[in-house]
N, C-alpha and C positions, 0 to 999 in steps of 0.2 A: 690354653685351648680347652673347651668343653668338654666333658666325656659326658658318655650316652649311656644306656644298655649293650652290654653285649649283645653283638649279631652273632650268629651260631648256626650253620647250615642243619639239618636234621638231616645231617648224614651217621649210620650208624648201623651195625649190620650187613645185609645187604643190600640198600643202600650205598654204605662204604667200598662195597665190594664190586659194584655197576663202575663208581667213579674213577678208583683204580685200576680198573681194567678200560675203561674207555680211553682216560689218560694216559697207563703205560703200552696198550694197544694190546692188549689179552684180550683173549674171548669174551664177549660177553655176555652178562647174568642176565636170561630172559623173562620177563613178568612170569611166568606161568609157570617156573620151577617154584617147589615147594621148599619154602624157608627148612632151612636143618635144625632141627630139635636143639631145645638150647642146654648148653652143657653145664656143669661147674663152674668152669671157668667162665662163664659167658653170664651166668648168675653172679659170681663174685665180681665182675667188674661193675654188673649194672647197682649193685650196692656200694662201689665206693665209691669216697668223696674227694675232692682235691683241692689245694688252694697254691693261688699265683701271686705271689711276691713280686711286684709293679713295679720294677727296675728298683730293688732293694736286695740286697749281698746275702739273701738267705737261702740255704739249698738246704732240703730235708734228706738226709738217708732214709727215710722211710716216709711209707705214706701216711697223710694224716686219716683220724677214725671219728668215726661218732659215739659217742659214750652218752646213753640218756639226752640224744637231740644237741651235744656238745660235741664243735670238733676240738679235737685235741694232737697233739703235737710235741714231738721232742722238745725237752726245754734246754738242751745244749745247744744244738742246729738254729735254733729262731734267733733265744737271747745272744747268742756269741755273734751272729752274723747281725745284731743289730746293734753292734757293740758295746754291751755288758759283759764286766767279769763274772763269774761264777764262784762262791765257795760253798761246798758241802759239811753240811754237820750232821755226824755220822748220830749224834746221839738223840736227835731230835727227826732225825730222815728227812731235813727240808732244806731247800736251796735259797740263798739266798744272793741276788744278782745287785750288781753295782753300777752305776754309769755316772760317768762327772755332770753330763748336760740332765738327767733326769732321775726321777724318784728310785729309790731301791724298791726292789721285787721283794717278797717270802711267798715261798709256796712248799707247802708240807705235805707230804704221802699222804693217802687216805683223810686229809683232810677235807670241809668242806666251806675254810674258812683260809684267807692269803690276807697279805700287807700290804698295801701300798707306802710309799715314804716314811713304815713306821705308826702311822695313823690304826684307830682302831682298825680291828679285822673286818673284813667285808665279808661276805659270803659267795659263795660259788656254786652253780646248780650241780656241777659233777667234779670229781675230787679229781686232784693227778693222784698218780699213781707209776711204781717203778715196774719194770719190764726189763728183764736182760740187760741189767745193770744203766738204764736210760729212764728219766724221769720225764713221764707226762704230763704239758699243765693245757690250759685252755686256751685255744688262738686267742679269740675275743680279747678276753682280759688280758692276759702277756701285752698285745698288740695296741690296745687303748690305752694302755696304761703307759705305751712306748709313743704315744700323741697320734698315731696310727689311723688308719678309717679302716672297716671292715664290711664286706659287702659281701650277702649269700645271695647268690642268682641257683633260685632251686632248680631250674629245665636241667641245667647243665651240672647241676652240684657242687659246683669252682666256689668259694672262699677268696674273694678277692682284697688285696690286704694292699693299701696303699699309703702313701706318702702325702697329708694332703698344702706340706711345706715345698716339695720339690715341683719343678719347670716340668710341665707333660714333657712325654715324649713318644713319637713315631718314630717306624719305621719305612726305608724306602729301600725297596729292590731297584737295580738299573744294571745295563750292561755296557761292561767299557773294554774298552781293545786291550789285548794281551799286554801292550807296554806298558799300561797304567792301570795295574792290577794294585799294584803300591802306593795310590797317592795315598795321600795328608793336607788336603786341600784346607789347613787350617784359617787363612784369611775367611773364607764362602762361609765353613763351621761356624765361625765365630760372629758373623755378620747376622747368617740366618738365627742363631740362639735371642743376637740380640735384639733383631728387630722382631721377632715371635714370639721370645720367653720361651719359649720349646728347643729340646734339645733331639737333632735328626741322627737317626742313627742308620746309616749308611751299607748298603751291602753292595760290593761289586762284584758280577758275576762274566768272567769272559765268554764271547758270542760263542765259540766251539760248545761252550757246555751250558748254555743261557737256560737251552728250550727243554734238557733233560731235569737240570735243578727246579726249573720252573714248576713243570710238572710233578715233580717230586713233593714240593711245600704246599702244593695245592693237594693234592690227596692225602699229603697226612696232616692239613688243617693249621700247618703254619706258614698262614701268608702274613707277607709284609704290608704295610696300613694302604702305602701305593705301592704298585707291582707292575714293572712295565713288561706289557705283552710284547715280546720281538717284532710280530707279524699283528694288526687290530684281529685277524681272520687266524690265530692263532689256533681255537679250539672254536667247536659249535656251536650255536646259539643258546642251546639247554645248558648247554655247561657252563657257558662263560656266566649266562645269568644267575646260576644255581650258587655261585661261591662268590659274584663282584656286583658292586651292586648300580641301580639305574640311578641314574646321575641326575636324573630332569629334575629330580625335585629340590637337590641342594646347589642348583644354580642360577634359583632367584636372581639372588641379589648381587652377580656376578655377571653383567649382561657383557661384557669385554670377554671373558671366558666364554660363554655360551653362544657368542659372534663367532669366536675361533674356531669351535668345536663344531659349528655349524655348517660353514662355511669349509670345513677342510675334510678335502676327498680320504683320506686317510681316519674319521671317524667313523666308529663300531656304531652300530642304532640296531636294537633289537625292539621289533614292533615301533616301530617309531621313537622310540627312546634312546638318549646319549649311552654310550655303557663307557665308553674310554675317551682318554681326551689326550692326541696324540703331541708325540712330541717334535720339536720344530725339525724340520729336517730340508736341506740343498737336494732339490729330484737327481740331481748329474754327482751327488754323493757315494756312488757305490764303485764296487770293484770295476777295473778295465786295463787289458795289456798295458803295460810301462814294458821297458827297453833296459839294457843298459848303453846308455847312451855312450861312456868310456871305451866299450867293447864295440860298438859301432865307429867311433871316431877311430881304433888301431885298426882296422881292418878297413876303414877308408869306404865305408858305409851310410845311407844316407835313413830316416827314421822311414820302415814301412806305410803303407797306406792301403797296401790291398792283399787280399789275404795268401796271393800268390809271391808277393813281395816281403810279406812277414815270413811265408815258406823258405824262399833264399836267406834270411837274417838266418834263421833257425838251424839252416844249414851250413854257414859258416861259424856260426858261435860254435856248432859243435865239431867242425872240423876242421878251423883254420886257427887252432891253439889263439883266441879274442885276448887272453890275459896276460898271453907272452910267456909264459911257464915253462914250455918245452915242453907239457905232458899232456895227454887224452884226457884230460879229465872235469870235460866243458859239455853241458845239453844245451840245445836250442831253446828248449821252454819245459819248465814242471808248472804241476798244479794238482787240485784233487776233481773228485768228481762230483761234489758237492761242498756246500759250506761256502770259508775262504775259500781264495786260490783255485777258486771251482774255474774248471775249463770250459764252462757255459760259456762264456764269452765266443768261442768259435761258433758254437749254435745258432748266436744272437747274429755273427756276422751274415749268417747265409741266410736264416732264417726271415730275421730285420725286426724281431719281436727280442725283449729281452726277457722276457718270459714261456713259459710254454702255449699257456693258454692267451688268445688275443679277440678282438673284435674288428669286421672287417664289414664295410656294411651291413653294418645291423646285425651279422651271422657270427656264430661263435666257430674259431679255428685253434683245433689242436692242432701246434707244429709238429707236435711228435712222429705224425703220420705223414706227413707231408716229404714231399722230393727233395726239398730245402734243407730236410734236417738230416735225412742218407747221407747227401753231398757233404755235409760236416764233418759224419760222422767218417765217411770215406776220407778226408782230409787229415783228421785224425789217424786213420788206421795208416797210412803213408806216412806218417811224421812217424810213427810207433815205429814202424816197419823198418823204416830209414836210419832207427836210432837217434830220431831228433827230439822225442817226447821222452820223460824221465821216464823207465822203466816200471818205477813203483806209482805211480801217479792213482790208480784203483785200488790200493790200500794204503796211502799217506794221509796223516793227521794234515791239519790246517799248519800245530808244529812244526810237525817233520820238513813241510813246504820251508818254512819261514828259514830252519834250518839251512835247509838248501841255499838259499837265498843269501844266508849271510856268508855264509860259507862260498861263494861265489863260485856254485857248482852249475849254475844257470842264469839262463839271460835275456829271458824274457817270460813274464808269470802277469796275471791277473790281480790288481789290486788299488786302493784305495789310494785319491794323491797322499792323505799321509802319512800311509803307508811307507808308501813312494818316498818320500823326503826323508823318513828316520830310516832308509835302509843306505840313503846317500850319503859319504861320507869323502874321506879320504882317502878307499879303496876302490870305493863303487860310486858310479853317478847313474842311477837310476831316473830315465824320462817317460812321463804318464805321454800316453800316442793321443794325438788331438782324434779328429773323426775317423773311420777303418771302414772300409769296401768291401763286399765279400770280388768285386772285379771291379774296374775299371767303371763302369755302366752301372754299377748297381748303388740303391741310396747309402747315403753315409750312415754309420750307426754310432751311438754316443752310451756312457755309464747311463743306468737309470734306476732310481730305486719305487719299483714297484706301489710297495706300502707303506711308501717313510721310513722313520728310522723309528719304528715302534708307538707305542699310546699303553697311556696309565688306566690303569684301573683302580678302584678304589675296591679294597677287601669286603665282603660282606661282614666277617670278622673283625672289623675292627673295633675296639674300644673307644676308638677317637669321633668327635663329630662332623661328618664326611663334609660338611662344610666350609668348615676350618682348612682343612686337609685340603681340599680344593682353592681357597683362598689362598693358601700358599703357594699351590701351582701357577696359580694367577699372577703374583706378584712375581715368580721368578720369571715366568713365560715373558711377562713385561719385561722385568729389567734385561734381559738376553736380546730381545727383540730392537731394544734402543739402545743395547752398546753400552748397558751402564757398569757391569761389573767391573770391568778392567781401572772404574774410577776410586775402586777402592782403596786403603792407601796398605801398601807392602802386597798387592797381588801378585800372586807366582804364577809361574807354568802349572804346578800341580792343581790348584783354584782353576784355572781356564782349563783344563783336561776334564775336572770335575763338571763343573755346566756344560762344556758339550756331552757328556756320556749322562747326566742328568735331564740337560733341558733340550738338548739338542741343538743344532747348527742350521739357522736360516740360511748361513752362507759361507761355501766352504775357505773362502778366501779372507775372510775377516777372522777377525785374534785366531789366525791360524799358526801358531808358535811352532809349531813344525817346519812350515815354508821359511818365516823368517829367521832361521836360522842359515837358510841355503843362502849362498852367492846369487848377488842381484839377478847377472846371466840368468843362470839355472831358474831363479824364481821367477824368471820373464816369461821362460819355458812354459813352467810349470801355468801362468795363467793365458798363455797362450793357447793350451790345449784346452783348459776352462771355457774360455770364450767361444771357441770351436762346437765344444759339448751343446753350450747357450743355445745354441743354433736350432736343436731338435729338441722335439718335444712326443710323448707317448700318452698323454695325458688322457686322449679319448678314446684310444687303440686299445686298453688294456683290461682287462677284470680284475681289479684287487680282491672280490670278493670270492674270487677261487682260491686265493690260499687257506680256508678251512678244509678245502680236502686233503691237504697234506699232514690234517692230523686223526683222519677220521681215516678208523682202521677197516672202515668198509671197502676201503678201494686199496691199501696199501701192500697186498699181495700182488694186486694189480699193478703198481708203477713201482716197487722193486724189482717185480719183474724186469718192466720197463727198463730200467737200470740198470740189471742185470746182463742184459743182453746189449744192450749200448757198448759195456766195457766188455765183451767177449765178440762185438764185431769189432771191436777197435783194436782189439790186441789180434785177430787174426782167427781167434776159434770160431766165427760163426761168418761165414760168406754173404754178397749181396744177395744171392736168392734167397738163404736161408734167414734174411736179413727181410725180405719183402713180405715172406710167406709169414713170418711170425706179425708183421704189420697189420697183413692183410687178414688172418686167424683173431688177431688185438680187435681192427674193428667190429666183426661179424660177432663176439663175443655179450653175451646177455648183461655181463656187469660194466664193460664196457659203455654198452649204450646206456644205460642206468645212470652212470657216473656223468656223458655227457648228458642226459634228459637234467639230471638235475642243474648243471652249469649252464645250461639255459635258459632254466627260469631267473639264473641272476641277471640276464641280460637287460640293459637299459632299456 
């Protein structure tokens, strides 16, 4: 794989200080404040130099310096981690390093002259010299003389010190379900090293904490080469362009790619430009009520269908002992209030949107405010009331849910069929519900995932040639798309865990190792409700390109609020009037109309 020039944001300052704060949702630094006087500290950084050791075993205790236009460098920390011994001779004050594959070193204090394998002395434009009992010699020459390449990119002042015998290597961010936080997808490793020569170096990050680490490595400048955004409409246009970069140009010669990336509702375009190129993803892939079908069958219970019928389940699980225990100690349903196991789902049923924002002839509708999403929330505050909602539901982790769950402390939650299938076992039979009614009369509602299951971006930072990098998406995208992995030979469960949280899942039913582990029955079930889902479609109902405001801190006082007051009419502290009145105050409100003037202009 190619390498290029370092790309480098020209962030720094305050600059650095806008991006951090836009990202972790601080205040932000307004053009027309005057820059703060620069300090010591802020002089002494802008004079050093740094260098980056390119996937090689070196780490410096200290930083490297310039001496006369020379960087220079511990000679224990470089030579030891590039495996050379060391011996010192006190009498002559000069090191002399050993290595079985290559030439011996000499480098002498205050000299201005070193040995390579013994050969006459060469010269050196600046001498090492000892420090605090550590001897300094010159990157350069240590490092060329170690068969090394060395590379000063002066914008940045980085000293870049490579290998140019070793297999590139990238990095790839992705997000994978809390179960397989632990693979070793070693078959995939070892397949992609060999058909690239590139060695991928893999980060798995779980969805509860995807969007916080994400933003984290983006403000302090270490992104990964691809970087999958959760949501394409992750962050705003400035931003996302400012640190990833536009794709149209390294997609010549990639028209298979650049078909995909065109053609699919779930690609980012800024100004008419690709920026991410998403990953595969089943639209009826996302969270929806499962059952425990066990706890229905002892209670002589048939699966709900309407949300007055999921109310009676709810109310037997929790009060006609479903597990046969003899004791209290059974809910109708947990979940949280976002995330996983988000109790969205009752919203979606009344609502008929599984989103907030929708399109409805041509007009844009917030359910928030609508009568649809009261009666929700009223259904809720009745389940609460009733003792049939977990108690802690407005402060539980996605964890704490899952918890619950295995612990068979509840009996009906929102989630993923396979989810669904690793929580069924030999205690629990958990059933994903085919279509749900909010009544009798009203349409059916199905899982939907809004944005997909995420899209890559390529880093502006990267070292690597975004082409390349792209090529490789290409080839995996293909082989996932035609069912080839599975032909590899000794493929495991953790390889198939790996390409779906990598490339994603055109379909949830296929090498879905989750299901086939269930009993035929069960797994009849399980696509029984699939085909169900099939049925509906939100495709042209929806705004994907509303989910940037959920990271734009211009509105996010605005719908915490929102949030806030959801789970305080639901637990009881705030009544329907006082329920309408803060509704009816929400729309008349100036950042309100704001927020929707701009979701308007997204409007097809």
């Amino acid at each position: 794989m190619g390498k290029k020039k370092l790309r480098r944001s020209a962030l720094s300052g305050m600059a650095a200080v806008t991006l951090t704060s836009a990202l972790m949702g601080s205040a932000g630094v307004h053009a027309n404040d005057a820059p703060p006087p620069l300090s010591e500290w802020e002089e002494m950084l802008r004079s050093m130099v740094y260098v980056s050791f390119e996937d090689l075993p070196v780490s410096l205790t200290a930083p490297p310096r310039l001496v006369d236009g020379v960087m220079m460098v511990q000679a224990r920390n470089m030579l030891e981690g590039l495996g050379y011994s060391l011996q010192w001779n006190q009498g002559s004050r000069s090191i002399t390093a050993i290595h079985k594959n290559r030439p011996g070193l000499l480098f002498t204090d205050q000299s201005l002259q070193w040995e390579l394998g013994g050969t006459t002395p060469l010269p050196l434009q600046s001498a090492p010299f000892i420090e605090e009992g550590s001897m300094w010699i010159p990157l350069r020459a240590a490092a060329e003389a170690a068969g090394l390449h060395v590379k000063w990119d002066a914008p940045s002042r980085v000293a870049f010190v490579t290998d140019p015998q070793a297999i590139p290597r990238f990095r790839v961010m992705t997000q994978v379900p809390r179960a397989s936080t632990a693979l070793t997808p070693s078959v995939l490793l070892e397949h992609l090293k060999s058909e690239w020569q590139a060695d991928v170096e893999l980060t798995w990050v779980e969805p509860e904490h995807y969007e916080q680490k994400a933003k984290v490595m983006i403000a302090a400048g270490d992104m990964a080469d691809l970087m999958l955004f959760p949501d394409p409409y992750f962050l705003d246009d400035e931003l996302t362009s400012s640190f990833s970069l536009d794709l149209e140009p390294h997609l010549d010669k990639l028209d298979r790619l650049r078909k995909y990336a065109e053609d699919n509702r779930h690609t980012r375009q800024i100004d008419g430009q690709i920026y991410t190129i998403p990953r595969l993803s089943d639209p009826h892939h996302a969270a929806f009520p499962a059952v425990r079908q066990d706890w229905l069958d002892n209670l002589g219970l048939s699966a709900p269908r309407t949300m007055d019928e999921v109310y009676a389940v709810m109310k037997a699980f929790t009060e006609q002992d479903p597990d046969g225990d003899e004791k209290n100690n059974t809910r109708g349903l947990t979940g949280t209030m976002s995330g996983a196991y988000s109790l969205g789902w009752v919203e979606h049923a009344f609502t008929g949107s599984p989103e907030r924002f929708s399109v409805q002839d041509g007009k844009l509708i917030d359910h928030a405010v609508t009568a649809q999403l009261t009666e929700a929330l009223q259904w809720l505050a009745k389940a609460y009331a009733d003792g049939l909602l977990d108690e802690d539901f407005a402060v539980m982790s996605a964890g704490q849910t899952e918890q619950r769950l295995t612990n068979n402390q509840a009996g009906l939650a929102a989630m993923t069929i396979d989810e669904a299938a690793r929580l069924t076992g030999d205690k629990a039979a958990w059933l994903p519900l085919g279509t749900l009614k909010a009544a009798s009369t009203s349409k059916p509602i199905a899982p939907w995932l809004t944005n997909g299951s995420g899209a890559y971006i390529v880093s502006a930072m990267t070292k690597d040639d975004p082409a390349e990098l792209l090529k490789w998406l290409d080839y995996d995208i293909e082989m996932t798309l035609e069912n080839k992995w599975s032909e590899l030979e000794g493929w495991q469960r953790a390889d198939q865990e790996a390409v779906d949280s990598l490339f994603g899942k055109p379909d949830m039913l296929q090498n879905n190792m989750s299901l086939e582990q269930l009993p035929t029955k069960v797994r009849d079930q399980y696509e029984a409700a699939v085909k169900e889902w099939r049925t509906i479609s939100y495709e042209d109902s929806l705004l994907p390109e509303a989910g940037v405001l959920r990271s734009s801190w211009t509105y996010d006082e605005l719908n915490q609020e929102l949030m806030r007051n959801k789970v305080q009419f639901i637990t009881g502290e705030m009544s329907l009037e006082e329920w309408n009145a803060y509704i009816n105050k929400l729309q008349k409100s100036e950042t309100y109309k704001a927020m929707i003037a701009e979701l308007e202009k997204l409007l097809p």
